[in-house]
C-alpha positions, 0 to 999 in steps of 0.5 A: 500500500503506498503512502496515498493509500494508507493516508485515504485508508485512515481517513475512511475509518475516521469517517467511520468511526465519527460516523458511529459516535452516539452523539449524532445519533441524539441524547443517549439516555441510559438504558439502566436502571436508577440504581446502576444510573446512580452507581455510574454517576459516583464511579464515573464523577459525573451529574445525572439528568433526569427527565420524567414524563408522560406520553400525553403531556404536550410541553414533554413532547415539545422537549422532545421535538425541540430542545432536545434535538438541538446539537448543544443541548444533545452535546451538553446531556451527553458529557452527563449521563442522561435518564429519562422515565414514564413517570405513569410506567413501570419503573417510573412509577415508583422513582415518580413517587420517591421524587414527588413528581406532580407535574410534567416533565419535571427535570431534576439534576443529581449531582455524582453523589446521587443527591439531588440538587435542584429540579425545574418543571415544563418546557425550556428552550436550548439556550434556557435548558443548557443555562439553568442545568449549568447554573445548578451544576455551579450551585448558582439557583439552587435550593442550598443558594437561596438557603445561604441567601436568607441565612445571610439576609433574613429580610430578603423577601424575593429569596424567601418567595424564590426558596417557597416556589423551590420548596413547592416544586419538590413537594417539601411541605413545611419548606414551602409554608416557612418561607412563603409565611415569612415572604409575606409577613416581610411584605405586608404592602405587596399586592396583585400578581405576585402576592396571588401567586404566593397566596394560590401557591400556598394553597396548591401546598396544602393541597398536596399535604391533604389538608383539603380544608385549609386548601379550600379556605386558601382557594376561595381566598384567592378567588375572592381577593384576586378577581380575573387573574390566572390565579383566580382560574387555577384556584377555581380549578384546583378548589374542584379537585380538593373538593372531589379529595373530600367526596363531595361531587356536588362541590367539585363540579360546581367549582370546576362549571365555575372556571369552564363557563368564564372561558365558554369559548377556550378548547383548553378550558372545556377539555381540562374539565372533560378530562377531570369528569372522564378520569374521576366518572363524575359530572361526565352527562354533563362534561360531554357537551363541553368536550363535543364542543372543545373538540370543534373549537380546536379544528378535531385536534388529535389531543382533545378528540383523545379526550372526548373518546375516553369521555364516551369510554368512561360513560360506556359508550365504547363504539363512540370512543372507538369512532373518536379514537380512531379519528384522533389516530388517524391524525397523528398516525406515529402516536404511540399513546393514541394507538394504546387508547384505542387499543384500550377502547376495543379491548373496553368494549369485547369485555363489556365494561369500562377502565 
C-alpha cells in the first residue's frame, strides 16, 4: 500500500468511526436502571439528568421535538449521563413517587453523589435548558443558594418567595409554608400578581399535604381577593379537585362549571374539565357537551378528540370512543399513546365494561 493509500485508508475509518459516535445519533439516555444510573454517576464523577414524563403531556413532547434535538443541548446531556422515565410506567412509577413528581416533565439534576440538587418543571428552550442545568451544576439557583441567601439576609423577601416556589416544586411541605409565611409577613404592602401567586401557591401546598380544608379556605381566598387573574382560574380549578379529595361531587363540579363557563369559548378550558369528569366518572352527562364542543373549537385536534373518546369510554359508550379514537389516530398516525387508547377502547368494549 503506498503512502496515498494508507493516508485515504485512515481517513475512511475516521469517517467511520465519527460516523458511529452516539452523539449524532441524539441524547443517549441510559438504558439502566436508577440504581446502576446512580452507581455510574459516583464511579464515573459525573451529574445525572433526569427527565420524567408522560406520553400525553404536550410541553414533554415539545422537549422532545425541540430542545432536545438541538446539537448543544444533545452535546451538553451527553458529557452527563442522561435518564429519562414514564413517570405513569413501570419503573417510573415508583422513582415518580420517591421524587414527588406532580407535574410534567419535571427535570431534576443529581449531582455524582446521587443527591439531588435542584429540579425545574415544563418546557425550556436550548439556550434556557443548557443555562439553568449549568447554573445548578455551579450551585448558582439552587435550593442550598437561596438557603445561604436568607441565612445571610433574613429580610430578603424575593429569596424567601424564590426558596417557597423551590420548596413547592419538590413537594417539601413545611419548606414551602416557612418561607412563603415569612415572604409575606416581610411584605405586608405587596399586592396583585405576585402576592396571588404566593397566596394560590400556598394553597396548591396544602393541597398536596391533604389538608383539603385549609386548601379550600386558601382557594376561595384567592378567588375572592384576586378577581380575573390566572390565579383566580387555577384556584377555581384546583378548589374542584380538593373538593372531589373530600367526596363531595356536588362541590367539585360546581367549582370546576365555575372556571369552564368564564372561558365558554377556550378548547383548553372545556377539555381540562372533560378530562377531570372522564378520569374521576363524575359530572361526565354533563362534561360531554363541553368536550363535543372543545373538540370543534380546536379544528378535531388529535389531543382533545383523545379526550372526548375516553369521555364516551368512561360513560360506556365504547363504539363512540372507538369512532373518536380512531379519528384522533388517524391524525397523528406515529402516536404511540393514541394507538394504546384505542387499543384500550376495543379491548373496553369485547369485555363489556369500562377502565
Amino acid at each position: 500500500m503506498n503512502s496515498f493509500s494508507r493516508v485515504a485508508g485512515g481517513f475512511l475509518a475516521l469517517v467511520v468511526v465519527v460516523a458511529a459516535l452516539p452523539a449524532l445519533a441524539g441524547v443517549q439516555w441510559a438504558d439502566a436502571t436508577y440504581e446502576e444510573i446512580v452507581k455510574r454517576a459516583k464511579s464515573e464523577n459525573k451529574h445525572v439528568f433526569i427527565d420524567f414524563y408522560a406520553t400525553w403531556c404536550g410541553p414533554c413532547k415539545k422537549l422532545d421535538e425541540v430542545t432536545y434535538k438541538d446539537d448543544k443541548v444533545i452535546g451538553f446531556l451527553n458529557a452527563m449521563i442522561p435518564a429519562r422515565w414514564d413517570a405513569e410506567k413501570g419503573e417510573g412509577l415508583e422513582l415518580a413517587k420517591r421524587y414527588n413528581i406532580t407535574a410534567y416533565p419535571t427535570l431534576i439534576l443529581l449531582g455524582p453523589d446521587g443527591k439531588e440538587i435542584d429540579r425545574y418543571l415544563g418546557f425550556v428552550e436550548p439556550d434556557g435548558f443548557i443555562k439553568v442545568i449549568t447554573d445548578y451544576q455551579n450551585g448558582v439557583g439552587t435550593v442550598a443558594y437561596y438557603e445561604e441567601q436568607v441565612r445571610k439576609d433574613p429580610k430578603n423577601a424575593g429569596a424567601w418567595k424564590t426558596l417557597g416556589m423551590k420548596h413547592a416544586a419538590a413537594g417539601r411541605t413545611e419548606g414551602a409554608k416557612i418561607a412563603f409565611n415569612t415572604y409575606l409577613d416581610l411584605s405586608p404592602d405587596v399586592q396583585g400578581y405576585e402576592k396571588a401567586e404566593v397566596v394560590y401557591t400556598l394553597g396548591e401546598v396544602n393541597y398536596r399535604n391533604k389538608s383539603y380544608d385549609d386548601a379550600i379556605a386558601i382557594f376561595a381566598r384567592v378567588i375572592r381577593e384576586f378577581p380575573g387573574t390566572e390565579w383566580h382560574d387555577q384556584a377555581l380549578v384546583m378548589g374542584a379537585q380538593a373538593y372531589y379529595k373530600k367526596g363531595d361531587n356536588d362541590k367539585c363540579i360546581e367549582w370546576y362549571s365555575s372556571y369552564v363557563n368564564r372561558h365558554p369559548d377556550d378548547p383548553a378550558a372545556l377539555n381540562s374539565f372533560a378530562w377531570f369528569c372522564a378520569s374521576k366518572k363524575v359530572g361526565m352527562e354533563k362534561a360531554l357537551p363541553y368536550a363535543e364542543k372543545a373538540a370543534e373549537l380546536s379544528n378535531r385536534d388529535p389531543g382533545i378528540l383523545d379526550t372526548l373518546a375516553e369521555l364516551h369510554y368512561a360513560m360506556g359508550n365504547f363504539d363512540k370512543a372507538i369512532e373518536v379514537g380512531e379519528e384522533a389516530l388517524k391524525k397523528n398516525p406515529e402516536d404511540t399513546y393514541l394507538a394504546d387508547q384505542l387499543a384500550k377502547f376495543k379491548k373496553g368494549k369485547s369485555e363489556g365494561k369500562g377502565k
